[in-house]
N, C-alpha and C positions, 0 to 999 in steps of 0.2 A: 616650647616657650613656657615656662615658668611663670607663674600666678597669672593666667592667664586661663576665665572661664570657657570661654570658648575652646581654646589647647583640649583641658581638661576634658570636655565634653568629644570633641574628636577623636582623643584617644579611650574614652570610653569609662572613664576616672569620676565623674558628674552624669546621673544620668539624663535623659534629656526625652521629649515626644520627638525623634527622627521622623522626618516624613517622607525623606528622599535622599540620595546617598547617590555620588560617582565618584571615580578615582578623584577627582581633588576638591570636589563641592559637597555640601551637605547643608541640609535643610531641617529643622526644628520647630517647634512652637515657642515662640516664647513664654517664657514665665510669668509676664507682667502685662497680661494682651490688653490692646486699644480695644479690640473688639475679638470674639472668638473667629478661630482661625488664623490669627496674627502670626504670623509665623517671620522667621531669620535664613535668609541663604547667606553662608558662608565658604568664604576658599579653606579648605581642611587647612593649608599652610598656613601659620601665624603672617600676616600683614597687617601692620597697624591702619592704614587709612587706605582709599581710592587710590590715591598715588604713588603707593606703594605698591599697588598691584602690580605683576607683569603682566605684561601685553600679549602675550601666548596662552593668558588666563581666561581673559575677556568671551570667549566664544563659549567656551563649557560652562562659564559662571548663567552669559544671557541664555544658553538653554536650561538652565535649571534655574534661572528666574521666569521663564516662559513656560515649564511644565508643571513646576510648583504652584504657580499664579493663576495659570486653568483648572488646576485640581480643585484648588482655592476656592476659588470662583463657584465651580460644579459644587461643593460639597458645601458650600457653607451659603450656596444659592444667592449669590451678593450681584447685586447692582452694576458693583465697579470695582477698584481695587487701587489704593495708592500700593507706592513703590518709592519706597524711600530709602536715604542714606544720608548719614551723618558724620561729619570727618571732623576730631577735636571736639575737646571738653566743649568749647564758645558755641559749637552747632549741636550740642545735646549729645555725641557719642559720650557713650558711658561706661562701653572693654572696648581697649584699645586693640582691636583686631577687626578687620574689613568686616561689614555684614550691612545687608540688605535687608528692610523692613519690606513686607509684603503683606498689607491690613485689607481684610475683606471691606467693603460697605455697600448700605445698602442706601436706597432715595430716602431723604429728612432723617437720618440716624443721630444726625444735632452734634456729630462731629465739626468741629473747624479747626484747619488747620491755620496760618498766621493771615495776621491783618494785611493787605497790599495798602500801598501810599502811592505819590507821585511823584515825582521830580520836582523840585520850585521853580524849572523853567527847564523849557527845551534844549538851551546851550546849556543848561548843568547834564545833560541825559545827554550830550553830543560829547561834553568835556570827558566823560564816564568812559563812553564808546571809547571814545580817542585815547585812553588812558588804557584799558584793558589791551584794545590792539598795539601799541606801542609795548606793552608787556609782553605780547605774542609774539614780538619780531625777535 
């Protein structure tokens, strides 16, 4: 895939801190970390979002989100560890190519991620529900 940093980086073109590598995943530090350690798992394949993935993917991605995220954990001695993803400019992805944040933290590090709110009533948070599963059917 052309203009595509992450491409670039899999094929070896951009260099990058690898931390972890299998036939179709690959693992990184980010360049712009939340916190040290912040690191990107990626499918090697260009897929622009989640739902572009295929579904044959899904297994080797969660184990190299699950080995990377204990390394993680072990090396950068953290707390806990968000585990994030972003799909589309509107939810903050910023290269259009699948990738999983995996940010060390530790207890009071004065991170926060977004504000939580309420519903303005229970039948709006029922009409929601009812709205989502009617999309699933």
């Amino acid at each position: 895939m052309s203009n595509c940093i992450f491409c670039d980086i899999v094929q070896g073109t951009i260099p990058a801190a690898v931390i972890h590598s299998t036939a179709n995943t690959l693992a990184f530090l980010d360049i712009a970390p939340v916190r040290p350690g912040h690191a990107l798992v990626i499918p090697k394949a260009h897929h622009p979002t989640l739902w572009d993935l295929p579904p044959e993917l899904g297994n080797e991605l969660l184990e190299a989100l699950q080995n990377v995220a204990k390394a993680i954990r072990k090396a950068t001695q953290a707390d806990g560890l968000n585990v994030m993803m972003n799909n589309y400019r509107a939810a903050g992805q910023l290269v259009d190519h699948a990738h999983f944040h995996l940010i060390p933290r530790q207890e009071g590090d004065g991170l926060h991620l977004w504000p939580q709110g309420a519903y303005p009533s229970p039948e709006a948070m029922q009409s929601t529900a009812a709205a989502i599963r009617a999309a699933l059917a």
